[in-house]
C-alpha positions as CSV (number, residue, x, y, z in Angstrom):
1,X,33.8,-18.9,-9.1
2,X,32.7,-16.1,-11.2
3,X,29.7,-16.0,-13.5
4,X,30.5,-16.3,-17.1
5,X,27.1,-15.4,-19.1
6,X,27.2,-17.9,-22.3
7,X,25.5,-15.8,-25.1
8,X,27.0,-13.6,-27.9
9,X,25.5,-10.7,-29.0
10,X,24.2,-10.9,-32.2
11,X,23.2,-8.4,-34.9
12,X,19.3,-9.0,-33.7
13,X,19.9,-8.8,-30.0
14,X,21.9,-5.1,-30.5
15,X,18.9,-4.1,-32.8
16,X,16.4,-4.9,-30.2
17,X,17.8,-3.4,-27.7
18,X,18.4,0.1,-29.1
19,X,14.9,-0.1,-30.1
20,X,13.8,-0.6,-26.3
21,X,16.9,2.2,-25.1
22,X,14.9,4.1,-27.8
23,X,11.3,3.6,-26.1
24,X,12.9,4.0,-22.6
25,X,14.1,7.3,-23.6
26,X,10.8,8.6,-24.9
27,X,8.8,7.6,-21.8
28,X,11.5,9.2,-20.0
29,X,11.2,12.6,-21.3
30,X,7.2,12.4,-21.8
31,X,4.8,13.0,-19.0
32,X,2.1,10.8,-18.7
33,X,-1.6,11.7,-19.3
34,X,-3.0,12.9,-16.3
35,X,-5.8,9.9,-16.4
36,X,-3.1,7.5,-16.6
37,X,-1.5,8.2,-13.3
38,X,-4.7,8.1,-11.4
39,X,-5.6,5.6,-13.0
40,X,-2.0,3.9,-11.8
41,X,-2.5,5.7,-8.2
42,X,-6.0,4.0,-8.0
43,X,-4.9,0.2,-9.2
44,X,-1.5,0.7,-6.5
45,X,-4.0,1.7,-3.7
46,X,-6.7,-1.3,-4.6
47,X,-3.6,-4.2,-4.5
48,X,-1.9,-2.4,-1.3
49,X,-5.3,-1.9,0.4
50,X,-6.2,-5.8,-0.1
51,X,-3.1,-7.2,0.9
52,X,-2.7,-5.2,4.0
53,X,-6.0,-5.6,5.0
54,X,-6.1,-9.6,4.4
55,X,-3.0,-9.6,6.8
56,X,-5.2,-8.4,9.5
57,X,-7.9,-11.0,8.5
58,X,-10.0,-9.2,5.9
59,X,-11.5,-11.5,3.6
60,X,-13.0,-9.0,0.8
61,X,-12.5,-10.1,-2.5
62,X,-11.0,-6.9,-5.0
63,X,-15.0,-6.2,-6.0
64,X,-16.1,-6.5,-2.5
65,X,-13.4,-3.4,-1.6
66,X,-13.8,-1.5,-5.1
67,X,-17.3,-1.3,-3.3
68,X,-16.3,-0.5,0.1
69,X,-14.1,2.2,-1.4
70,X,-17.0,3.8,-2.9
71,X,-19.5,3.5,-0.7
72,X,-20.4,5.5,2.1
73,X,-19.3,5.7,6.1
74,X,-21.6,2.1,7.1
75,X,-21.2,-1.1,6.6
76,X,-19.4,-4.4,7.7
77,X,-16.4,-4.0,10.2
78,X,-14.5,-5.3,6.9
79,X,-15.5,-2.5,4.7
80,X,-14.7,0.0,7.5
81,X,-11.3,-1.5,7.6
82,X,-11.0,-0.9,3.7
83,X,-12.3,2.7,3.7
84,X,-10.3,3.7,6.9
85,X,-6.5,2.2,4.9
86,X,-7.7,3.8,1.9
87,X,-8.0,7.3,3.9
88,X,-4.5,6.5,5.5
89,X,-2.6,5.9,1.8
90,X,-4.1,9.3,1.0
91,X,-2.6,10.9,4.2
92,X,0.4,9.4,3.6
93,X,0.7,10.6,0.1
94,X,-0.1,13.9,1.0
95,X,2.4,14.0,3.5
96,X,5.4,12.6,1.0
97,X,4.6,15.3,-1.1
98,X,5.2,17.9,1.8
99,X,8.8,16.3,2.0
100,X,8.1,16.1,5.4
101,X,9.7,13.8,8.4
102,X,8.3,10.8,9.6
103,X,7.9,11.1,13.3
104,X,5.3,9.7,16.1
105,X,2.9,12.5,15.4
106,X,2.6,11.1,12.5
107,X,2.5,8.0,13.2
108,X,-0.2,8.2,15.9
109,X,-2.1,10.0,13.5
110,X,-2.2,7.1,10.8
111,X,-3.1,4.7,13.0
112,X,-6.2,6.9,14.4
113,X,-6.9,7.2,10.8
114,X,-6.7,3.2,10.8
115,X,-8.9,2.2,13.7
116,X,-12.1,4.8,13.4
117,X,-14.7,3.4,13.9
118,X,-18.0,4.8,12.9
119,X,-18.9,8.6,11.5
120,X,-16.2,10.8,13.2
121,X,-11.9,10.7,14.6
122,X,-11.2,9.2,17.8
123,X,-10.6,11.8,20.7
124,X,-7.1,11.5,20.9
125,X,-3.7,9.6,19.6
126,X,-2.8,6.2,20.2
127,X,0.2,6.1,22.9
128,X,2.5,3.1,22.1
129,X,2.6,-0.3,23.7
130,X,5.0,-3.2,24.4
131,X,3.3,-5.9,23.9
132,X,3.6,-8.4,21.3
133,X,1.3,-8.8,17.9
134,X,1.8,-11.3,16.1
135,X,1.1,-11.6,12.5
136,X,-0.4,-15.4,11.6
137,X,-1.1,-16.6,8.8
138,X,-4.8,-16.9,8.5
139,X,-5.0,-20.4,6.7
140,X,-2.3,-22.5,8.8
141,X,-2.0,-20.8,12.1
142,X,1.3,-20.0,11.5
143,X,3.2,-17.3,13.2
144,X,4.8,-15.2,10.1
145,X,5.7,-12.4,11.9
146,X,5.6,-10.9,15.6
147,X,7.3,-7.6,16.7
148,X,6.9,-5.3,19.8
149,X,6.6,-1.6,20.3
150,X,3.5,-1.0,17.6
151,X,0.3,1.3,18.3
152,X,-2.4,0.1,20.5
153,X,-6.1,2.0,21.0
């Protein structure tokens, strides 16, 4: 059965939306300021480093990492975790804007990025291992995701 929307268009509907084709165009064809898009960049890498973070465990509320991210190299395993994702979205953004192929170098390299530890790199790259890690839900137990074949130290 095929959907048949029930609405007519109507002389206010048309008017509305040539106003918003209108606005799309402009921000379209205009850059944004400079501040803006940090601004943006910043916000994007605050909500991706506190949900990937809390699915390893990390409890820090969005204050608790704005502080991590500006702090220095101590503090709790928790805010290491923060500042050590944070470097890892920068590495990755630099690499997208080299256009350049995703491959296990790179790969190993993120997740040394990851799991430092204290002032410094680790020595070398993570090889790859076949065991399973599970991803549980921290609040019921519950296994939401498990796959094989990820980084180890």
């Amino acid at each position: 059965m095929q959907f048949e929307p029930k609405f007519r268009y109507t002389n206010a509907i048309v008017k509305s939306l040539a106003i918003i084709e209108a606005a799309k165009a402009v921000i379209d064809i205009l850059p944004l300021p400079l501040d803006t898009v940090l601004k943006l960049r910043h916000d994007a890498f605050e909500r991706s480093t506190k949900s990937s973070t809390a699915i390893e465990g990390n409890t820090l509320d969005e204050n608790a990492i704005r502080r991590a991210i500006a702090g220095g190299r101590s503090g709790t395993d928790a805010e290491t975790e923060v500042r050590n994702y944070w470097r890892a979205l920068d590495r990755l953004e630099e690499f997208a804007d080299q256009n350049a192929s995703i491959n296990d170098n790179f790969v190993q390299e993120l997740h040394k990025i990851v799991l430092t530890h204290g002032p410094g790199r680790p020595g070398g790259k993570s090889p790859y291992r076949v065991l399973e890690c599970p991803v549980v839900d921290q609040q019921t137990g519950r296994r939401v995701f498990a796959r094989c074949c990820v980084l180890s130290n």
